[in-house]
N, C-alpha and C positions, 0 to 999 in steps of 0.2 A: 917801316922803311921810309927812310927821306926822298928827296930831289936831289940828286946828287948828275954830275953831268961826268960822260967819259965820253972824251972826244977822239978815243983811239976807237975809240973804238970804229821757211818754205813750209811751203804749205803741206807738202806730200812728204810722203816717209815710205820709205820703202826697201825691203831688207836689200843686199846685193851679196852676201854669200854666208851661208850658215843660218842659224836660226836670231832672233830678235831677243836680245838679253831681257830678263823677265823686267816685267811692267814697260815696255814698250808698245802698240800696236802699229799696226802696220797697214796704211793707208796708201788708197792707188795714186801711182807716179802720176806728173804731169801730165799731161798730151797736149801738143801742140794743136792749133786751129788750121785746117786742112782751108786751102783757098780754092775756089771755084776756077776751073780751066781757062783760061782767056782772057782771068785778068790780072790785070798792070800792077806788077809790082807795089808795094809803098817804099818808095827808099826808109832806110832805117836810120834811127836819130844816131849825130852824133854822139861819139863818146864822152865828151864834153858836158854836152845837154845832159847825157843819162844819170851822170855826176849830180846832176843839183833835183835828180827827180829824187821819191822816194817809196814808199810803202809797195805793192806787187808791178808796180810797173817797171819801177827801179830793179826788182828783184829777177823778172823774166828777163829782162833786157840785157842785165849782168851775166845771168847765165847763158844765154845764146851765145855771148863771147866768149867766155870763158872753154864752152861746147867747142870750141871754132880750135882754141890754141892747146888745148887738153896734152896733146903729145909732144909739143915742143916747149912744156911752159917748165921744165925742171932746165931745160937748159939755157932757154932766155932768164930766167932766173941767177942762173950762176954769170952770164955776160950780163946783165945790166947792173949788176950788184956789186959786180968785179971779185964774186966769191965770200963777200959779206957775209949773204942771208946764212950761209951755213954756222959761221960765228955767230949772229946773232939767236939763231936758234940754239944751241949748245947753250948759251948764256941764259935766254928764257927757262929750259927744263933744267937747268941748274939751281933753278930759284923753287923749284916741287921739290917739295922734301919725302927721301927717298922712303919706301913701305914695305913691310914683308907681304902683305894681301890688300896691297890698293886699288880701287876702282877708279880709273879716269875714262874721261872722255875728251878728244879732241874735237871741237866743232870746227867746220870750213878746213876739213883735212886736207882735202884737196889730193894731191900726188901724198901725201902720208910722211912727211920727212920729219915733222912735229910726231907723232905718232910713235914714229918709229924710236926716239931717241927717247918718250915717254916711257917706252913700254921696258925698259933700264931699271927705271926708277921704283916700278910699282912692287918688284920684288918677284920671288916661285910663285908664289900663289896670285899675284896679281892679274888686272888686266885692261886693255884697253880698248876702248868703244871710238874707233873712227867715223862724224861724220862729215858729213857734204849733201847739200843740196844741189849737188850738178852731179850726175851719172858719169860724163868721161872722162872727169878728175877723177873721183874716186876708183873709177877700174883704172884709170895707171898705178894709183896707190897701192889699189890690192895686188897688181902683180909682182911692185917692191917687196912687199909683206909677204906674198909667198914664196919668191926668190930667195928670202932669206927664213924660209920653215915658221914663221909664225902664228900664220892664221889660225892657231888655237889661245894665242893670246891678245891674237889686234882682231877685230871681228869691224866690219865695214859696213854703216849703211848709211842709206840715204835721210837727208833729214835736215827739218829747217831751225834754225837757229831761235827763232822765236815758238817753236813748238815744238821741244823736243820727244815729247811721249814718252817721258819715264816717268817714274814715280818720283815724291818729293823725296830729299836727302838722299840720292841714291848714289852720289859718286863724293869721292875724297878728294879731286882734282879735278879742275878744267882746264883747256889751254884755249888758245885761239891765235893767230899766226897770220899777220897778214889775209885776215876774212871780215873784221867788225867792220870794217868802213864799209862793206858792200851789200851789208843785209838792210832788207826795207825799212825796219822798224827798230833803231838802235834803240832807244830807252824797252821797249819790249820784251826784247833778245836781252838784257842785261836783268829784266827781271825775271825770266827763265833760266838764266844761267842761274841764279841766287837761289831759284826756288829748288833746282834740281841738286844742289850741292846741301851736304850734309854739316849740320854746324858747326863751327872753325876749318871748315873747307875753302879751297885757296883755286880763286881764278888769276891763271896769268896769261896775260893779252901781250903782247907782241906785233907793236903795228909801225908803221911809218907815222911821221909827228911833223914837230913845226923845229928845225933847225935853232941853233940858242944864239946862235953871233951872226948879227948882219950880213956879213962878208959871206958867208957858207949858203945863207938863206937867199943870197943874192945867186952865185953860183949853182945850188941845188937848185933852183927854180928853171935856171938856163939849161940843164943839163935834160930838168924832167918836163920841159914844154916843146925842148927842139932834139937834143939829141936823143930820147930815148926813145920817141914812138919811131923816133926812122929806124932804128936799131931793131926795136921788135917787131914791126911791123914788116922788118925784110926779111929776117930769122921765122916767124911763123907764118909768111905768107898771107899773112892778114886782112881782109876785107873789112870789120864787123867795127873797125875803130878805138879796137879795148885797150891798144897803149894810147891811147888818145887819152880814154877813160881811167886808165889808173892815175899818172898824175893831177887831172881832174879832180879822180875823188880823195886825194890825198889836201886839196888846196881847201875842199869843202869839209874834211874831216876835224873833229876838235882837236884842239891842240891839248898838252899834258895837262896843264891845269884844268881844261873843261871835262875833258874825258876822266877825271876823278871825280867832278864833283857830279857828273852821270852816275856813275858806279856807286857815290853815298846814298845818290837820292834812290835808287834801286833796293837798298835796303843794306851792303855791304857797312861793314861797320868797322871796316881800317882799311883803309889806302893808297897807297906807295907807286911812288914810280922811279926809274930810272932811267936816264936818258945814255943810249949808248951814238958813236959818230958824230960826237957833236949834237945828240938831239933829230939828226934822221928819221930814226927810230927810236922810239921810246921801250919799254917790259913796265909795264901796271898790274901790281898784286895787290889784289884785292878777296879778303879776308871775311869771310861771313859769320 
């Protein structure tokens, strides 16, 4: 697959419902550090700052946020995107080719909407392994999943990107949606992703990018530094800064050409990306 441009366009694992698909284990959740009575807060870093940290610091700090907007983040999702993300995901699982008894997993599933449109493709006998490294993402996902009778084919746990706990070659498919920017350790997670997928297995990533014409990258910048933390920040009642933090880490993310040649040096040995909105968002298929 080319560069082609359409401008229409954790450390812990932990099951959360059912049993742990074989060659997983199952390692205790986080816990937070309990603070002693009487003393003074530390304000918490900007969302901005958390943007340019990285490795478990980056990692706690994303997830507290994330914790904070967990129930309102499928709907700030559809108002800050103006209903995009839902096209752009249809177009990413469009690009998995479809299976009678395929094994995927979604990492950074978060609310499950990747997941769900996965779980299509993989065929009767298929199935698919949602995770997330934040616990109240993943239970709003599961409750989609079981709203619509699936839970015997999407099975949900906890778990970090850079150690996923399965066995090598164990899935035909990976996605990822809007999650690679936030994990501590990206060159890591891209060698975990490669080592768990089975050969000629296809990772497609799905993330916000670097806009391709001036004019848009000028506008998209004004959009995601002013209008949209007020936007989210009013809709999830927000304290913790994390639309501060998302376009943040969208400005520190690579852009399409660096975020492939991550993906080669990982071990992937074909490349592809497409740029959907002008280059917004990018879909990177990446071929093992």
């Amino acid at each position: 697959m080319g560069d082609e441009n359409d401008v229409d366009g954790r450390v812990s694992f932990a099951a959360v419902e059912g049993d742990s698909p074989a060659g997983s284990e199952v390692l205790p959740m986080l816990q937070l550090e309990e603070k002693p009575l009487g003393q003074k807060p530390i304000a918490a870093p900007s969302g901005q700052v958390v943007s340019e940290w990285s490795g478990q610091a980056r990692e706690q700090a994303v997830q507290r946020m994330f914790t904070a907007i967990a129930r309102s983040y499928d709907l700030n999702n559809s108002l800050l995107s103006f209903g995009l993300h839902h096209r752009w995901k249809r177009r990413a699982v469009a690009l998995v080719p479809p299976s009678t008894n395929g094994w995927a997993i979604d990492i950074g599933a978060g609310t499950a909407d990747l997941a769900l449109l996965l779980e299509k493709r993989m065929g009767q006998g298929g199935h698919v392994v949602a995770t997330d490294l934040n616990d109240a993402m993943l239970r709003e996902g599961q409750r989609k999943i079981a709203r619509r009778g699936l839970r015997a084919r999407i099975s949900c746990l906890r778990a970090n990107a850079e150690q996923l706990g399965f066995h090598e070659a164990s899935f035909d498919t990976l996605t990822a949606s809007f999650c690679i920017r936030n994990v501590g350790n990206l060159a890591q997670a891209f060698v975990e992703i490669h080592r768990v997928l089975k050969p000629g297995g296809r990772f497609v990533c799905l993330e916000f990018s670097r806009p391709v014409r001036p004019w848009l990258l000028r506008l998209y910048d004004w959009y995601s530094f002013r209008l949209l933390p007020k936007i989210g920040t009013l809709v999830a009642r927000d304290k913790t800064g994390v639309y501060d933090y998302l376009p943040a880490s969208i400005r520190t993310f690579p852009d399409q050409e660096g975020l492939k040649e991550l993906l080669l040096k990982a071990g992937f040995r074909q490349v592809g990306y497409q740029n959907l909105s002008g280059g917004i968002v990018a879909i990177h298929v990446a071929i093992k």
